[in-house]
C-alpha positions as CSV (number, residue, x, y, z in Angstrom):
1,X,24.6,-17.3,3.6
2,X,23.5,-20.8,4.4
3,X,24.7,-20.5,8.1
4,X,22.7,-17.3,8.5
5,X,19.9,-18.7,7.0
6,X,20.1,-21.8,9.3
7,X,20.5,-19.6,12.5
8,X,17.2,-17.4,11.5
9,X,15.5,-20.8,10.9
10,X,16.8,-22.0,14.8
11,X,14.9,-19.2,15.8
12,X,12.1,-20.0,14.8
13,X,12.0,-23.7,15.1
14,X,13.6,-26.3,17.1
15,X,13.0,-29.2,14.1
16,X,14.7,-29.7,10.7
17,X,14.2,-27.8,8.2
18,X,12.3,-30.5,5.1
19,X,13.4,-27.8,2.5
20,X,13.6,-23.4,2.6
21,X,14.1,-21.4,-0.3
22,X,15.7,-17.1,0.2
23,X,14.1,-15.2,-2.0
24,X,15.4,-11.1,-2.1
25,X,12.7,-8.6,-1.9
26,X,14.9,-5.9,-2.4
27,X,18.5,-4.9,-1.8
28,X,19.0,-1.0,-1.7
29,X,21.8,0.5,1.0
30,X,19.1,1.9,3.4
31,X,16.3,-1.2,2.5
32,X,17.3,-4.7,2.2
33,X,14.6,-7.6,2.6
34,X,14.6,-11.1,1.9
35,X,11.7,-13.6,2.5
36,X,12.4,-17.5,3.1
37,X,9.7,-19.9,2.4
38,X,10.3,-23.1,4.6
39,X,8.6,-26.4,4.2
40,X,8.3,-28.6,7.5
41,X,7.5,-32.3,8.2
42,X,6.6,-32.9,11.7
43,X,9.2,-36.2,13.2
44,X,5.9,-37.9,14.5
45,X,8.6,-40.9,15.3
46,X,8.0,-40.4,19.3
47,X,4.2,-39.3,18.7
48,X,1.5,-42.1,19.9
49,X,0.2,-44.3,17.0
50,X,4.0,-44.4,15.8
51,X,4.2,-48.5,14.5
52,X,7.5,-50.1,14.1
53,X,7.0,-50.8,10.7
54,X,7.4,-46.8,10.2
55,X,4.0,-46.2,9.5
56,X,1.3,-43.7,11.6
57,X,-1.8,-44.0,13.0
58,X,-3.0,-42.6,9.5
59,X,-1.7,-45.2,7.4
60,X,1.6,-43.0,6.1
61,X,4.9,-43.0,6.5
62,X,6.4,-39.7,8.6
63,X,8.0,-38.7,5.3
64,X,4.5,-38.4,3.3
65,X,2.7,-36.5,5.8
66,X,1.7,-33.3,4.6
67,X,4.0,-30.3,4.6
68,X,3.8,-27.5,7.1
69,X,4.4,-24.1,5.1
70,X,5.7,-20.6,6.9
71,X,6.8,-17.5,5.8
72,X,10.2,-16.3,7.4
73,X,11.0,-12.7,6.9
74,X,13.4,-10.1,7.2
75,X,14.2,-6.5,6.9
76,X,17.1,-4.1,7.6
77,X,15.4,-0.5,7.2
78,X,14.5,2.3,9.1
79,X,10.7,1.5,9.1
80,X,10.7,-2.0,10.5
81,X,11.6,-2.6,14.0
82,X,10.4,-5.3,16.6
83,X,7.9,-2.7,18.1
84,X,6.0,-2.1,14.7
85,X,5.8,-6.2,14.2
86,X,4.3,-6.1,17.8
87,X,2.0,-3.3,16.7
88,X,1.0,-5.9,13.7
89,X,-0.1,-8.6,15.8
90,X,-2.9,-6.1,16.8
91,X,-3.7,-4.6,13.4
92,X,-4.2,-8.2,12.2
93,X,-6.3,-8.9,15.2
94,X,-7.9,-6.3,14.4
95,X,-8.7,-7.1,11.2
96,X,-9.9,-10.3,12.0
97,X,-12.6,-9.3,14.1
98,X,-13.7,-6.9,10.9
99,X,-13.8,-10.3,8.5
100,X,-10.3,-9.7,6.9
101,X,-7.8,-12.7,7.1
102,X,-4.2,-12.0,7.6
103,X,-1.7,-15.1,7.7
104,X,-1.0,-14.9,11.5
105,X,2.6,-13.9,12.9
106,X,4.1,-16.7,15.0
107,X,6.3,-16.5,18.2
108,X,10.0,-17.3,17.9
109,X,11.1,-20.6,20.2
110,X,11.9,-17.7,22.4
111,X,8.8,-16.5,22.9
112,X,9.1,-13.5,21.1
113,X,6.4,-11.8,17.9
114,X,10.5,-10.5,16.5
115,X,14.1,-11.2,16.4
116,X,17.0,-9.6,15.8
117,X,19.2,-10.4,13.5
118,X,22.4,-10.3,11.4
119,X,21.6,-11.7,7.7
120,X,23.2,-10.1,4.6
121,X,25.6,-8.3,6.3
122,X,23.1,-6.2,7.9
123,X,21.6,-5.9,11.7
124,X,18.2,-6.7,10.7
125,X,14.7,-7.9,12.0
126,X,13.0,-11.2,11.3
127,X,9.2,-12.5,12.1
128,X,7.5,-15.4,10.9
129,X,4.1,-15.6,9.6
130,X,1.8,-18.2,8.6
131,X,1.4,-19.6,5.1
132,X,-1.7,-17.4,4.0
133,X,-4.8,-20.1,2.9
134,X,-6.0,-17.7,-0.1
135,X,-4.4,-16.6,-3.5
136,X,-1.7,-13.6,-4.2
137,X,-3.5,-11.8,-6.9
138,X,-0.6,-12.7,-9.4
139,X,-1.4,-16.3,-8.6
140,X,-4.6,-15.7,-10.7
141,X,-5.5,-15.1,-14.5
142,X,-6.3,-11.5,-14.8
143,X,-9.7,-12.9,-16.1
144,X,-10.5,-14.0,-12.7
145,X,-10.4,-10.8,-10.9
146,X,-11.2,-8.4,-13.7
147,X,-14.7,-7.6,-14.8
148,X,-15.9,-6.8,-18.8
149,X,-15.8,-2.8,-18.0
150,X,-12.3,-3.3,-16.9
151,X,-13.0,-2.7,-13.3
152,X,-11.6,-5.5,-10.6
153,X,-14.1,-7.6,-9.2
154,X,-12.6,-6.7,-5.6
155,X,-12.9,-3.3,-6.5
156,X,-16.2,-2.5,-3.7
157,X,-15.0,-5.1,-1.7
158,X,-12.2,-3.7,-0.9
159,X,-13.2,0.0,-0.4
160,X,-16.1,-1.2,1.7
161,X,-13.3,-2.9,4.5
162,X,-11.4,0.7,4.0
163,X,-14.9,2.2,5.2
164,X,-14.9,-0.3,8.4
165,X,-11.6,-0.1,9.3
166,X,-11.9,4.4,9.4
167,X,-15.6,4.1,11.3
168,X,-13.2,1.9,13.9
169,X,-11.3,4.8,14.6
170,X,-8.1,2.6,15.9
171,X,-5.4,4.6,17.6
172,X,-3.7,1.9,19.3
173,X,-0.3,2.0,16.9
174,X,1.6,5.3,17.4
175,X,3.2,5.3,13.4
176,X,2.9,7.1,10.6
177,X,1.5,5.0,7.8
178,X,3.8,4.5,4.7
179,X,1.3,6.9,2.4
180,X,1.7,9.2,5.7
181,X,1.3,13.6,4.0
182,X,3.3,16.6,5.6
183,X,5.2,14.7,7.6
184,X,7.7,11.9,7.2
185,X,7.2,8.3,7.5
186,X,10.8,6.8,7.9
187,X,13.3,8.0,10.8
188,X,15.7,9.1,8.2
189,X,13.6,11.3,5.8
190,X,13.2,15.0,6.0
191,X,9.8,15.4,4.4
192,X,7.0,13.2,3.0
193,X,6.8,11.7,-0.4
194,X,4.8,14.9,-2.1
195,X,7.3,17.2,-0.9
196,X,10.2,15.1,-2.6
197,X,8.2,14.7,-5.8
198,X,8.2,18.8,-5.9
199,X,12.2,19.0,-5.3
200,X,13.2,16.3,-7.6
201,X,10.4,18.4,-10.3
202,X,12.0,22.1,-9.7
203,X,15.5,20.7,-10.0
204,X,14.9,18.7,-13.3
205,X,13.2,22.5,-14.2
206,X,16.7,24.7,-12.6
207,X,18.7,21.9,-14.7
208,X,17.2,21.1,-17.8
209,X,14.6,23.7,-18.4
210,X,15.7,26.9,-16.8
211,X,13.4,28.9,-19.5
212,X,10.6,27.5,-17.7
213,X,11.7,28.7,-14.2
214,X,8.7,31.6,-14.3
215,X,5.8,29.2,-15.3
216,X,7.3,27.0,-12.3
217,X,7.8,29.5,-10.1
218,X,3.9,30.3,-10.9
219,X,2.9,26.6,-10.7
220,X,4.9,26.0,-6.9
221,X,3.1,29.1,-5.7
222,X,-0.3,27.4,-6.5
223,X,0.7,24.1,-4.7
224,X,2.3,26.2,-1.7
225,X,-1.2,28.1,-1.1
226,X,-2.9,24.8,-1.6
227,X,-0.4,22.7,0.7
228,X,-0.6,25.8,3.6
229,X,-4.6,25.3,3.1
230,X,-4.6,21.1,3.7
231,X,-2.1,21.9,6.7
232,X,-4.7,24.1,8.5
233,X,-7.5,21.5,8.7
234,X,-5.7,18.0,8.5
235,X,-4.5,17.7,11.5
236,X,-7.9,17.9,13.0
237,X,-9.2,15.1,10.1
238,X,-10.3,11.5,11.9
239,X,-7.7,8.7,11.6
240,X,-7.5,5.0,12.5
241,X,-4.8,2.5,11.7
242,X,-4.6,0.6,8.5
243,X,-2.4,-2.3,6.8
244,X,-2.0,0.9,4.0
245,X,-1.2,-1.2,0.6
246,X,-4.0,-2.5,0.2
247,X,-3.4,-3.9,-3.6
248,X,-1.3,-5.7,-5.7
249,X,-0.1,-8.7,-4.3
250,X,-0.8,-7.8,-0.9
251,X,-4.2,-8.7,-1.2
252,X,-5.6,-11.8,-0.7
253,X,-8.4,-13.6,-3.0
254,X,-10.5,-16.5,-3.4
255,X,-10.9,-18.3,-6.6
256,X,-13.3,-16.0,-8.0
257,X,-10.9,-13.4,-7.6
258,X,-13.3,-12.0,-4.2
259,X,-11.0,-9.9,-1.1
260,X,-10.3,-12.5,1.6
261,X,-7.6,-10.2,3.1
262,X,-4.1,-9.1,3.0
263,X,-0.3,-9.3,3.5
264,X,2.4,-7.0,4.4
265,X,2.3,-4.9,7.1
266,X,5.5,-3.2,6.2
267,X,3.8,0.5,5.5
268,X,1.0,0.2,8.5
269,X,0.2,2.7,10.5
270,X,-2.0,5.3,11.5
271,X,-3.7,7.7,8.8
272,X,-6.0,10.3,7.8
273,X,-9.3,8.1,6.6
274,X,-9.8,10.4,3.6
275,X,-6.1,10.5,2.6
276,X,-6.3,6.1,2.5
277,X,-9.6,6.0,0.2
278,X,-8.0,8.5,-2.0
279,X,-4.5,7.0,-2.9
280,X,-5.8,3.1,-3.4
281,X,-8.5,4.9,-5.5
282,X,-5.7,6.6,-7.2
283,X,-3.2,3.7,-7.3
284,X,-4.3,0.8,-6.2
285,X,-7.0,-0.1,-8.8
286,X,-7.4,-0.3,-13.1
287,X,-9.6,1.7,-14.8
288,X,-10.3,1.8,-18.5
289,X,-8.7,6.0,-18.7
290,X,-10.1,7.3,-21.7
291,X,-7.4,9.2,-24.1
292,X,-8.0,12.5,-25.1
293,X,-9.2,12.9,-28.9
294,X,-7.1,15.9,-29.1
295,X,-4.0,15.4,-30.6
296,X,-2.0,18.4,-29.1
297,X,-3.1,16.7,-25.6
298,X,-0.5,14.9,-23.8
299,X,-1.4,11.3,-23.2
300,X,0.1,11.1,-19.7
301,X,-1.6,14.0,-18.0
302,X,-4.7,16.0,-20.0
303,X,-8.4,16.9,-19.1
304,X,-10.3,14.3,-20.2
305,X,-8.5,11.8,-18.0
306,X,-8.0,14.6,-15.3
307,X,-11.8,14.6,-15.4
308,X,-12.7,11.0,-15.6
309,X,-10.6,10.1,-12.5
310,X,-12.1,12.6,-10.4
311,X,-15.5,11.1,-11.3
312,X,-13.6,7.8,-10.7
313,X,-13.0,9.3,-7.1
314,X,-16.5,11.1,-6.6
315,X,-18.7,7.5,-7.3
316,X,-15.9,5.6,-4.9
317,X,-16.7,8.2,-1.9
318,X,-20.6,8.2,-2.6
319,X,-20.1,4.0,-2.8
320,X,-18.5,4.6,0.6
321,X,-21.2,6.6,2.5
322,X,-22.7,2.8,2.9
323,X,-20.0,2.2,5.7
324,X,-18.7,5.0,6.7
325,X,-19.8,8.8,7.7
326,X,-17.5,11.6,6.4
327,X,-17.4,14.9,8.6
328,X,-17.8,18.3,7.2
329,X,-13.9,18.8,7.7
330,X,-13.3,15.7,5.6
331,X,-15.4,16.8,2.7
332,X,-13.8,20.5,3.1
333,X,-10.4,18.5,2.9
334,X,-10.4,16.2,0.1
335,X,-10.1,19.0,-2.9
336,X,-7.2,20.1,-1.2
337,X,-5.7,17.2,-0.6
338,X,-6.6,15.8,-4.3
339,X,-4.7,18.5,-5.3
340,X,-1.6,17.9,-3.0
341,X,-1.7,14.1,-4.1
342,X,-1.5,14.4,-7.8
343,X,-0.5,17.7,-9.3
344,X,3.0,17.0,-8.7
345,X,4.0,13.8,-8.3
346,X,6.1,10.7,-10.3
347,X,3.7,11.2,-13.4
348,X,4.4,14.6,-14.1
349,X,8.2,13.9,-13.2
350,X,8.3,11.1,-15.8
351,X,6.2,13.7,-18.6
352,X,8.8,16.0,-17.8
353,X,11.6,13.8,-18.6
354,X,10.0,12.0,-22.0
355,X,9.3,16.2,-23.0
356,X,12.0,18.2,-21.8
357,X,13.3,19.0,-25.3
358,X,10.0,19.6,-26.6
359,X,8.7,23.5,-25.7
360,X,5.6,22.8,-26.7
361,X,4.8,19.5,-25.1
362,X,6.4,21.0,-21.8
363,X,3.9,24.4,-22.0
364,X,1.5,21.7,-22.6
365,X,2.6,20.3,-19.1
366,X,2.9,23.3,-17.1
367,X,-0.4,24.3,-18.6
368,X,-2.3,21.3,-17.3
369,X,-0.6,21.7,-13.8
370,X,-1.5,25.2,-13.1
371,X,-5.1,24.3,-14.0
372,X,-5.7,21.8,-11.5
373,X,-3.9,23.7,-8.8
374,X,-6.3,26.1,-9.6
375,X,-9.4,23.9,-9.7
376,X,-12.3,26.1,-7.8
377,X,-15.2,24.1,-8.3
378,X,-15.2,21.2,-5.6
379,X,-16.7,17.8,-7.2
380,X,-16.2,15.8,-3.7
381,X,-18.1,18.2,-0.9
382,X,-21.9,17.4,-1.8
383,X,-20.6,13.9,-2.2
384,X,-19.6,13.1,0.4
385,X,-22.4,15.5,2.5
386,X,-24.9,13.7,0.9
387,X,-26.4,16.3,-1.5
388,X,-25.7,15.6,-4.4
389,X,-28.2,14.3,-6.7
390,X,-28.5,10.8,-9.2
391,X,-30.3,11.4,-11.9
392,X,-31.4,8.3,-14.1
């Protein structure tokens, strides 16, 4: 692997490498990435100031000048080509002109924002990218970016960016994003990531459970009518494009554990603006879930944390009315699409599992799922219209 490493580093630069180290991302048949950090001292031995006795201008020998840090990387998969890292280049400009850093992608020593490759045995795409000048998240104590009620400190900042970036209204990157509904992201999948979800779920039922093929049968029928509902307005919903991961160690923070900006362009693309506050409300952020006090509940998926989340998501969209104006389509959209998003999805696949011997616990699931498919009473719409009111 060393002489494919050194090749990917000749394309990038035209010096020595001081010291690189590979580190793999992930190695899966149809998704393989590696990143290689690589540490550069610039030969300043023809520069002006060079002395004879070896030192610089500065005082210091060539070999203690400070290092210059990139970020090679590469990727054999069907969602990262050399036209999507183009298409990055602009979402970080983007971005930039909105107050969000992104580490910079660098040309090749041909010129070119992407290379092609062959690393790992694979035909694969690299880029470069500047060493980013803030903190990965896991670079920090959890006490930094976490507040007493449990609630990251980047929490606002974050969603209040999300807000900018949907007013924008980008449409200048033709791709699905990674988190893309009713439709498939990669070249190689059939559906998107909910519809998956609900055939890995009725095959663990046709398998394992086949006594509770009618309660699923009832339970697929709710999410059917619900799914044909979404499809008739989404389409028409405003989108703009988005980095779309925006937590974990893609973000970027200061040493008060503030946003600076983000990493990993690898799910960008273009997105409903509703559909992108929802999931990193959903996913991308802690909260403190209170447990149900009833002991027949199940802990993974009950009521009381059913209803705290949607209160979760209610105060996020009312927070983001400060920067961004939802349509009457939007607000008719997002029960639907709450619905869509977390009625059936790796939560309920992973209750099933841990419960599939158990009857009870397993009515206790079904039970839950049919009620929120069947939710009528829509806590989002005078949110987001701006009716509803705060009491003190």
């Amino acid at each position: 692997m060393e002489k494919e490493i050194d090749k990917v580093l000749r394309l990038f630069h035209q010096e020595g490498a001081i010291a690189h180290e590979v580190k793999e991302i992930r190695q899966e048949e149809d998704d393989s990435r590696w990143i290689v950090y690589v540490e550069l001292r610039p030969d300043r031995s023809q520069a002006d100031g060079f002395r004879p006795d070896g030192l610089q201008a500065d005082g210091l020998r060539a070999e203690d000048s400070p290092a210059e840090k990139f970020v090679i990387k590469i990727a054999a998969n069907d969602f990262t080509s050399k036209e999507r890292i183009y298409g990055w280049v602009e979402i970080i400009a983007a971005y930039r002109e909105l107050g969000c850093y992104s580490p910079a992608i660098r040309k090749s020593v041909h010129g070119n924002y992407a290379e092609t490759v062959r690393f790992g045995g694979k035909e694969c795409v690299a880029w470069e990218e500047e060493y980013a000048k803030y903190h990965l998240r896991s670079a920090l104590e959890k006490s930094v970016y976490t507040d007493r009620d449990g609630r990251y400190v980047y929490h606002d900042e974050v969603l209040a960016f999300l807000g900018k970036v949907a007013g924008k209204h980008y449409d200048f990157f033709p791709y699905h994003s990674g988190w893309t509904r009713l439709e498939p992201f990669g070249a190689k999948e059939e559906t998107d990531e909910v519809t998956e979800c609900v055939e890995t779920f009725g095959a663990m039922v046709r398998e394992r459970a086949p006594g509770f093929l009618p309660r699923w049968e009832r339970v697929l029928g709710l999410f059917e009518e619900n799914k044909r509902r979404l499809a008739e307005i989404y389409g028409k919903l405003p989108t703009s494009v988005f980095q779309s991961d925006h937590f974990g160690d893609n973000l970027l923070l200061d040493q008060e554990g503030h946003f600076k900006g983000v990493i990993d362009y690898n799910l960008a693309g273009k997105d409903t603006a509703i559909n992108v506050f929802l999931y990193t409300i959903l996913f991308g952020y802690h909260y403190n879930v209170p447990q149900s006090r009833d002991p027949e509940a199940l802990p993974e998926y009950n009521g009381t944390a059913q209803d705290f989340m949607i209160q979760s998501i209610a105060d996020a969209l009312r927070y983001l009315r400060n920067f961004y104006t939802f349509t009457e389509a939007e607000a008719k959209a997002m029960l639907p699409l709450y619905k869509y998003v977390t009625c059936i999805e790796y939560r309920q696949i992973e209750a099933f599992r841990k419960y599939q011997e158990d009857e009870g616990k397993l009515n206790l699931l079904f039970d839950r799922m049919e009620y929120e498919l069947a939710r009528e009473e829509d806590p989002f719409y005078d949110v987001m219209m701006d009716r509803d009111v705060m009491f003190n």
